[in-house]
C-alpha positions in Angstrom: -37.4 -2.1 -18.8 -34.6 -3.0 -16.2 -35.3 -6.0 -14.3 -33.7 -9.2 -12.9 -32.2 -12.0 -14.6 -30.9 -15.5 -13.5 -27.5 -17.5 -14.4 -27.3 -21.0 -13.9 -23.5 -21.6 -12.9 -22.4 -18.0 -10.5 -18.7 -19.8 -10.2 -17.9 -19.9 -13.9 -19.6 -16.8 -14.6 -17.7 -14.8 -12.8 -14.5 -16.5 -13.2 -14.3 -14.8 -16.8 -12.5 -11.0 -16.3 -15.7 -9.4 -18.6 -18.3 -11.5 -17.1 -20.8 -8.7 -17.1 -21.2 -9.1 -20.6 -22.7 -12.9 -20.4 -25.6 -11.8 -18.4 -29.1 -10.9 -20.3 -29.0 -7.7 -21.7 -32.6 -6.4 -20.6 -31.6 -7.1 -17.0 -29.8 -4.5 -14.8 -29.8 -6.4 -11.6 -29.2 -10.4 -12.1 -29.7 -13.3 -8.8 -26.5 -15.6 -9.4 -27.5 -17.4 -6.2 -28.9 -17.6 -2.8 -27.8 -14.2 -1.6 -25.6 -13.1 -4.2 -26.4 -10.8 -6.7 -25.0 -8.6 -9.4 -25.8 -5.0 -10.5 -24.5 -4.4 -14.2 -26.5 -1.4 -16.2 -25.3 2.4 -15.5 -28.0 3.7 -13.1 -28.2 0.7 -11.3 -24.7 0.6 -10.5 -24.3 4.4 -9.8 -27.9 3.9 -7.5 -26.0 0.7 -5.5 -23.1 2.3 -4.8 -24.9 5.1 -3.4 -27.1 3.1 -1.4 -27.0 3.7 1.8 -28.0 0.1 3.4 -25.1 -1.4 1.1 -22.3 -1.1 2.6 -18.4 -2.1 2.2 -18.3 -3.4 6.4 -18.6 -7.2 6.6 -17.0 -9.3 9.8 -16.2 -12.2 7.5 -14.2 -10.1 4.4 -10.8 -10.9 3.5 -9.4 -7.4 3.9 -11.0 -6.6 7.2 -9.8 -9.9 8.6 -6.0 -9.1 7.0 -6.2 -5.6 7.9 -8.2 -5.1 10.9 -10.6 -1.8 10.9 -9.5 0.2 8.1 -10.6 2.9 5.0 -12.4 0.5 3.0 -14.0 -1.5 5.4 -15.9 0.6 7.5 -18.8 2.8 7.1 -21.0 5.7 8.3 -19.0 7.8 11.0 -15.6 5.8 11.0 -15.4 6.1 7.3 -15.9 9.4 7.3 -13.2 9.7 10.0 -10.2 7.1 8.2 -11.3 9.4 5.0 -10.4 12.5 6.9 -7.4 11.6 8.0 -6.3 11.6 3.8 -7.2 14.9 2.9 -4.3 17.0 3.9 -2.0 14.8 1.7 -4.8 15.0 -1.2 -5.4 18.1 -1.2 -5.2 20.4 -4.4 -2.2 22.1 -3.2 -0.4 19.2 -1.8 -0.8 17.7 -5.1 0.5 20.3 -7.1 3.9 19.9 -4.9 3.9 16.2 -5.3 4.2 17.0 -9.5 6.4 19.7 -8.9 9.0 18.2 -6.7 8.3 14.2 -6.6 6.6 13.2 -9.7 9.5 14.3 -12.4 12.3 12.7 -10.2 10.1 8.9 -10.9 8.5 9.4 -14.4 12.0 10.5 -15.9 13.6 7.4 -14.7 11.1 5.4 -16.0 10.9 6.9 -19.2 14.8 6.6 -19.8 14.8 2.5 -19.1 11.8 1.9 -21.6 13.0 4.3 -24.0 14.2 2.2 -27.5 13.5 -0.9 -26.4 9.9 -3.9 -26.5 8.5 -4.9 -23.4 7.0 -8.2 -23.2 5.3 -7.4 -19.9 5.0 -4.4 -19.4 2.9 -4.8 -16.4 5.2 -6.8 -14.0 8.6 -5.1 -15.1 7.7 -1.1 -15.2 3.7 -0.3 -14.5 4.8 -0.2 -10.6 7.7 2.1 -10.7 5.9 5.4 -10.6 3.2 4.7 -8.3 5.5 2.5 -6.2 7.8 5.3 -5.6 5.3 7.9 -5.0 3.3 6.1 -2.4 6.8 5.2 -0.8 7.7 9.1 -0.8 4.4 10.0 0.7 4.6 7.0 3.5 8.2 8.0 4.2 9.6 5.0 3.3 13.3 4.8 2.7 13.7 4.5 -1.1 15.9 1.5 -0.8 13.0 -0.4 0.4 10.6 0.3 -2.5 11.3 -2.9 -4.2 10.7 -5.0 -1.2 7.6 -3.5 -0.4 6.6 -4.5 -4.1 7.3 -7.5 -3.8 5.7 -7.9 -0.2 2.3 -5.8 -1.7 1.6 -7.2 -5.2 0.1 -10.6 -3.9 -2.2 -8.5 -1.3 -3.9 -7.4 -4.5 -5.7 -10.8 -4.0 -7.2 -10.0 -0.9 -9.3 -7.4 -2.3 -10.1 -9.4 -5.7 -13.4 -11.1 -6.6 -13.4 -14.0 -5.6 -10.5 -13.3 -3.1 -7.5 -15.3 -2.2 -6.7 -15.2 1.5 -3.7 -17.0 2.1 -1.5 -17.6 5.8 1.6 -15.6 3.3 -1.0 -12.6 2.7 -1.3 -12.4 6.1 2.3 -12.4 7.3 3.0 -10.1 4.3 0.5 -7.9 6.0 2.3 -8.2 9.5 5.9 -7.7 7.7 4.7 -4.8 5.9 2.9 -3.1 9.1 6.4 -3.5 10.9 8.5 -1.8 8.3 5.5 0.9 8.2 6.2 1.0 11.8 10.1 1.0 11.5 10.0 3.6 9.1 8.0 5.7 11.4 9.8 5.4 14.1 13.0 6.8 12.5 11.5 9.7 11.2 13.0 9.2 7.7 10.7 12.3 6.2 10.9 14.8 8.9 7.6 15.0 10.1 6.0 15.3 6.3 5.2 11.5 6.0 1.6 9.6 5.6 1.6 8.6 9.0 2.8 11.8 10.8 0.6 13.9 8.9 -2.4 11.5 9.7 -1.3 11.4 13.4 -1.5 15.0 13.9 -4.8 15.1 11.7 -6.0 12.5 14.4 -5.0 14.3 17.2 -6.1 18.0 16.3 -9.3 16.8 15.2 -9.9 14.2 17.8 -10.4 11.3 15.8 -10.7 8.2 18.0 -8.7 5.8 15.8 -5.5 3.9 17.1 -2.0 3.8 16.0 -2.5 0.3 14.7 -5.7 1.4 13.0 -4.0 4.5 11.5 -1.1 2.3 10.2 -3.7 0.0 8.5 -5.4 2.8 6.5 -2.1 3.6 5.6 -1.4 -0.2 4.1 -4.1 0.1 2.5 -3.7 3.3 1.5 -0.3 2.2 -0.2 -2.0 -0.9 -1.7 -4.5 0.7 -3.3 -3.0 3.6 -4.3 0.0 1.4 -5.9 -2.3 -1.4 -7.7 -4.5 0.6 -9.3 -2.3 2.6 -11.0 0.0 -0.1 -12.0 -3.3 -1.5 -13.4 -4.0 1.5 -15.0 -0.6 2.4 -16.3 -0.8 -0.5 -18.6 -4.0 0.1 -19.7 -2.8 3.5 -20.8 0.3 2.3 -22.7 -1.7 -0.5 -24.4 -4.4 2.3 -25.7 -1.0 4.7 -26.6 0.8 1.3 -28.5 -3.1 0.8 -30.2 -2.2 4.1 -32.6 -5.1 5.4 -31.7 -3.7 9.2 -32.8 -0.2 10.1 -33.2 1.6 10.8 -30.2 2.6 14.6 -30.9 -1.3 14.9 -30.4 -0.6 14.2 -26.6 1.0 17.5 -25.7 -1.7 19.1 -25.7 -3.2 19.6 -22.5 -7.0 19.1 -23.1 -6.4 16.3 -25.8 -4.7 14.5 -22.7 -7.6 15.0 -20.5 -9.7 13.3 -22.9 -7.2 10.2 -23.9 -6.9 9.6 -20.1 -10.8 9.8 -19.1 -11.7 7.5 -22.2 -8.9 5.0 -21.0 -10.7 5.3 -18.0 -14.0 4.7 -18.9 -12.9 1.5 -21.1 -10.0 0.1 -18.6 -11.4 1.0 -14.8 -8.9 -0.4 -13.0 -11.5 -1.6 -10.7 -14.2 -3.6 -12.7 -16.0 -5.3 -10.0 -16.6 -3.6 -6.5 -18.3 -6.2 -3.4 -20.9 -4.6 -1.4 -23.6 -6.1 1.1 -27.0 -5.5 1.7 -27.2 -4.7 5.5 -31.0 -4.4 5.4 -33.9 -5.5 2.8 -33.7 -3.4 0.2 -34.4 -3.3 -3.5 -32.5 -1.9 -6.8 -34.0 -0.8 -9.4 -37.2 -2.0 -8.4 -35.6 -5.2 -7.7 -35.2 -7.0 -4.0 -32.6 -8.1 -2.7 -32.7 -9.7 1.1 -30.6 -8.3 3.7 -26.7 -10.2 4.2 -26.5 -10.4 0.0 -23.6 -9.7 -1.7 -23.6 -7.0 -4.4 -21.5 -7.4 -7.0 -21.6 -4.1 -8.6 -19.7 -4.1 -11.9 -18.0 -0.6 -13.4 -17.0 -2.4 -16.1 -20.5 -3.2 -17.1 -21.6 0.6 -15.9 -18.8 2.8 -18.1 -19.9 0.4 -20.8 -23.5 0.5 -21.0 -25.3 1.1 -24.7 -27.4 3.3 -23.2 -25.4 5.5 -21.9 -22.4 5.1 -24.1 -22.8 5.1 -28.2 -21.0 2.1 -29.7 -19.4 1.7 -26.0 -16.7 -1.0 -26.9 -14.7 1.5 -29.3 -12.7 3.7 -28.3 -13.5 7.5 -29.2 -12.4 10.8 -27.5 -14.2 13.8 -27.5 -17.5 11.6 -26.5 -19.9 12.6 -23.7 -18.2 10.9 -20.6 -21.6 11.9 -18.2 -22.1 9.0 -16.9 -18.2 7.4 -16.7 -17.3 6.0 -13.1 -14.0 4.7 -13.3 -13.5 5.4 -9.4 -16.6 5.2 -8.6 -19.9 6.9 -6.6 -21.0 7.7 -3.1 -19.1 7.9 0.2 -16.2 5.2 -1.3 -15.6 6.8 -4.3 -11.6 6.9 -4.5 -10.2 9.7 -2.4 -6.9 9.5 -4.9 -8.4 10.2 -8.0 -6.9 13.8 -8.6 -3.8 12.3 -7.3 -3.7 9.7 -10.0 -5.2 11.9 -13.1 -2.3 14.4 -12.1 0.8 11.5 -12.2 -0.7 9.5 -15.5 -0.8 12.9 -17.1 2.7 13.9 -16.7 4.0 10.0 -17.5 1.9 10.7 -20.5 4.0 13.9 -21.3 7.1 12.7 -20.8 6.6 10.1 -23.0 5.2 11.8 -26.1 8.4 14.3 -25.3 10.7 11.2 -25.6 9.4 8.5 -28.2 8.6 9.2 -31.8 5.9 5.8 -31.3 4.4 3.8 -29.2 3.3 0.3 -31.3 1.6 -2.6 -29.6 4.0 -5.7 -31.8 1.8 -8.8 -29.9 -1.3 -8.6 -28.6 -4.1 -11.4 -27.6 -6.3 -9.1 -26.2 -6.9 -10.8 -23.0 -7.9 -8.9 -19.4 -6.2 -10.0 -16.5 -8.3 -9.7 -12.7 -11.5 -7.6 -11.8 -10.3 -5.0 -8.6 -6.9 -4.1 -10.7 -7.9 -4.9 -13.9 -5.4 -4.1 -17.1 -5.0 -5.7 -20.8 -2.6 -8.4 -20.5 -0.5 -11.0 -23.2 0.7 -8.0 -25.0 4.5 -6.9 -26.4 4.8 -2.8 -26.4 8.0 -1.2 -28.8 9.4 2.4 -27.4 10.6 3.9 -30.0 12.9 6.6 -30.2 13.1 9.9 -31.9 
């Protein structure tokens, strides 16, 4: 029967990347401390990020402080109105032009520089081209800045880590970034089809009463996000492909893709660990927790519960994936997640098209983060046909 546990040092706990899986197993819900708690079994995760009195808005967060009212710090109405402003750029139809038009001209490139030779991280060198450039494209950033807003973004990542790091260079990164955002806007490098400009006129048609400097900060975020997450999940990806799980001819099919990619999923969420508060007393799973807690809510721990999940450490297509929440549940699940499917399908392609095998030559299976989680310490070989 689900119920709470206790841990007797939080800090070192949850400095480990799988820390989920040190907590007592017959407990779903688990007091690390005076007001912080952590929700690890399948239904209690999906039922606290669902929750309606736990929220993501908290004065005193890293990202709100950075960031200023935003997407993924807000709640009720003005969530739903930062979360409007994204749908015309993630809808159906605009995503089938982004892997019409935009998509081929990144994975190609990509594909040629890794072609024939080993990568001995994989992660820092390639995972961010594709995402990078796409995110740039649909922001309507000049393509010549892509790698500087790399290197201004990746140490953001922090900010929306557990535990964060909040740093006076994270916060003029944010600045820098929000004025070439700005810049970039105000030449009109995308004629009229960028981010911004579509989210403007979404603003003003629908009369959303959000500022310019609030706008631009979804977008950041938006880009951050959107850019991290599949860099994480990238790797993960070419780390199962370099495993030999199953030949890679196998991966031109269309529905054996879909499966490779949602069981990567389930195993690698690039998000392991989402931070929630309790804004009122509440319980989960018949467990209470005192308003002003911290939830730690862990998908790791939810996509791999026993329960749900036969033998959930090994990796198995063709499984029953009811119950998977790689981007999560409830009003902040990720509003990109058909965007992303869409571009780690075609990398997938392209690569089966190009290399006769994928083979992982070093690996000390270690994890690296919890919000943009991906296997780390590992050599990947491209070779050609």
């Amino acid at each position: 029967m689900p119920g709470i546990g206790t841990v007797d040092n939080p800090a070192a706990l949850l400095a480990k990347p799988h820390w989920y899986r040190n907590l007592p197993a017959e407990a779903d819900v688990h007091r690390l401390g005076d007001g912080l708690f952590a929700v690890t079994g399948n239904a209690a995760v999906q039922e606290a990020l669902a929750h309606p009195d736990i929220v993501a808005e908290h004065p005193l967060k890293a990202s709100a402080r950075a960031f200023g009212p935003n997407v993924l710090d807000a709640d009720g109405p003005n969530h739903r109105a930062f979360r409007s402003l994204l749908a015309p750029i993630l809808s159906a139809g605009r995503i089938a032009e982004y892997k019409q038009r935009l998509m081929p001209g990144l994975i190609s490139p990509l594909v040629d520089s890794i072609a024939g030779i080993e990568a001995d991280d994989f992660y820092n060198s390639f995972a961010h081209k594709v995402p990078y450039g796409i995110v740039c494209t649909i922001l309507g950033i000049d393509a010549s800045l892509e790698d500087r807003f790399h290197e201004l973004t990746r140490p953001l990542a922090r900010l929306l880590d557990y535990p964060t790091e909040e740093t006076d260079q994270t916060h003029a990164n944010v600045a820098e970034l929000l004025r070439l955002i700005e810049q970039q806007r105000a030449a009109r490098t995308a004629d009229g089809q960028s981010l911004l400009e579509t989210i403007e006129r979404t603003r003003d048609r629908k009369g959303i009463s959000l500022t310019d400097s609030e706008v631009r900060s979804t977008a950041l975020l938006f880009f951050l996000a959107g850019t991290e997450t599949s860099s994480a999940f990238i790797t993960s990806l070419v780390y199962c492909m370099g495993r030999s799980i199953f030949d890679l001819d196998e991966l031109r099919d269309n529905a054996v893709r879909d499966d490779f990619i949602e069981e990567v999923l389930r195993l690698y969420p690039p998000v392991q660990t989402i931070v929630r508060f309790a804004s009122e007393d509440l319980t989960v799973q018949g467990v209470d927790v005192p308003r002003h807690s911290a939830v730690l809510t862990s998908i790791a721990g939810a996509n791999r519960d026993p329960r749900v999940f036969d033998n959930p450490d090994r990796f198995r297509t063709g499984r029953s994936l009811k119950g998977s929440i790689p981007f999560a549940v409830g009003a902040h699940a990720c509003p990109g997640a058909m965007l992303a499917k869409t571009e780690f399908s075609l990398l997938i392609e392209k690569l089966a098209e190009r290399c006769s095998d994928i083979v992982i030559t070093r690996d000390r299976t270690g994890t690296e983060s919890q919000s943009f989680a991906h296997p780390t310490n590992f050599s990947v070989e491209f070779r050609t046909k």
